[in-house]
C-alpha positions as CSV (number, residue, x, y, z in Angstrom):
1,X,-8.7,-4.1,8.4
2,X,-6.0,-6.9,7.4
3,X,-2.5,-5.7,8.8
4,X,0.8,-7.3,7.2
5,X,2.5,-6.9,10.4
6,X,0.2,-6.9,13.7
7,X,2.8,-4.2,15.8
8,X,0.2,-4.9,18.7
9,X,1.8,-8.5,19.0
10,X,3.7,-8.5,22.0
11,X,6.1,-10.5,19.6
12,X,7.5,-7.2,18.2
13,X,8.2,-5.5,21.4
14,X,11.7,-5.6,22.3
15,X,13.9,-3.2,20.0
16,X,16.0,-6.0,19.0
17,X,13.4,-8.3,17.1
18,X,12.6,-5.5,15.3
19,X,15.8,-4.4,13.8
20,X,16.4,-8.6,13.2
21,X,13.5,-8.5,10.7
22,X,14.2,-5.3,9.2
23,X,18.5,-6.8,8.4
24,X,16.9,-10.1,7.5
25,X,14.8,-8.6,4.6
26,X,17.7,-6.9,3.5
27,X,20.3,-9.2,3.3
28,X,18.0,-11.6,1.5
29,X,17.0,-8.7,-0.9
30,X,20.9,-8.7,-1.5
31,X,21.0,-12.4,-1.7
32,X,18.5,-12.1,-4.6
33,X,19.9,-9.4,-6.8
34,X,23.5,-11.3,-6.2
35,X,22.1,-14.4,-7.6
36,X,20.8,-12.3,-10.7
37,X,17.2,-12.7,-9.3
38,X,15.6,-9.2,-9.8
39,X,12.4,-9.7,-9.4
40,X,12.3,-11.5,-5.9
41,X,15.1,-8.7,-5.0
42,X,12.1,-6.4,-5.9
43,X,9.9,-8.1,-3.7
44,X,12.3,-8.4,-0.8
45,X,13.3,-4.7,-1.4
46,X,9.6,-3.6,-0.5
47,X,9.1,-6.2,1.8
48,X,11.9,-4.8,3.8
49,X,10.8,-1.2,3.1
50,X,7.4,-1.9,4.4
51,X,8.5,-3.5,7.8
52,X,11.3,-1.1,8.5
53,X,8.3,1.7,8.2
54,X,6.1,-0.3,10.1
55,X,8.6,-1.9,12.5
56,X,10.9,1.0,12.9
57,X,9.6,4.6,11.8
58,X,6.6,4.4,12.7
59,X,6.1,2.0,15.3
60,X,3.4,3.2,18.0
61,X,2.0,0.4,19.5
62,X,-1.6,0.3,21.5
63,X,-0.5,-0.9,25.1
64,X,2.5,1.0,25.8
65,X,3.9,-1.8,29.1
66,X,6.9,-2.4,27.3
67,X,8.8,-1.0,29.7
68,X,6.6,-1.2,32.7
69,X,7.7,-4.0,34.6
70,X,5.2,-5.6,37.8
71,X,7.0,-5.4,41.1
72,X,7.4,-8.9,42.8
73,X,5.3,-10.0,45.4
74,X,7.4,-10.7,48.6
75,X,6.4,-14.6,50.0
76,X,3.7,-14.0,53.0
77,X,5.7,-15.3,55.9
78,X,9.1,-13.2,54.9
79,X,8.9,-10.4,57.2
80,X,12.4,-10.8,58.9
81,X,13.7,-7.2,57.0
């Protein structure tokens, strides 16, 4: 099935992208009724509804290593500790 937004994409990860799209969508949904253009500010307004649901409410993505971070390896010859 076709998905607007892929939340699987390691793009949407970190908390911050997330919340960027989500203020984007709504200050260019108030851009558009400002400027007398209701119909885009429709657009925008569910635009921004959809990704705050899928970016914010309900976000549950597949691989859950967002916060799982791989332990460095130490160089082979550094044993002096």
């Amino acid at each position: 099935m076709f998905k607007f937004i892929d939340v699987d994409h390691p793009f949407y990860r970190p908390l911050w992208i997330r919340v960027l799209i989500v203020l984007f969508c709504a200050g260019w949904t108030g851009v558009e009724f400002y400027n007398g253009a209701t119909t885009w500010g429709f657009i925008f307004l569910a635009v921004g509804a959809y990704a705050a649901c899928a970016l914010l409410i309900f976000y549950n993505p597949k691989d859950k290593t967002e916060d799982v971070v791989a332990p460095e390896e130490k160089p082979a010859g550094d044993d002096a500790a």
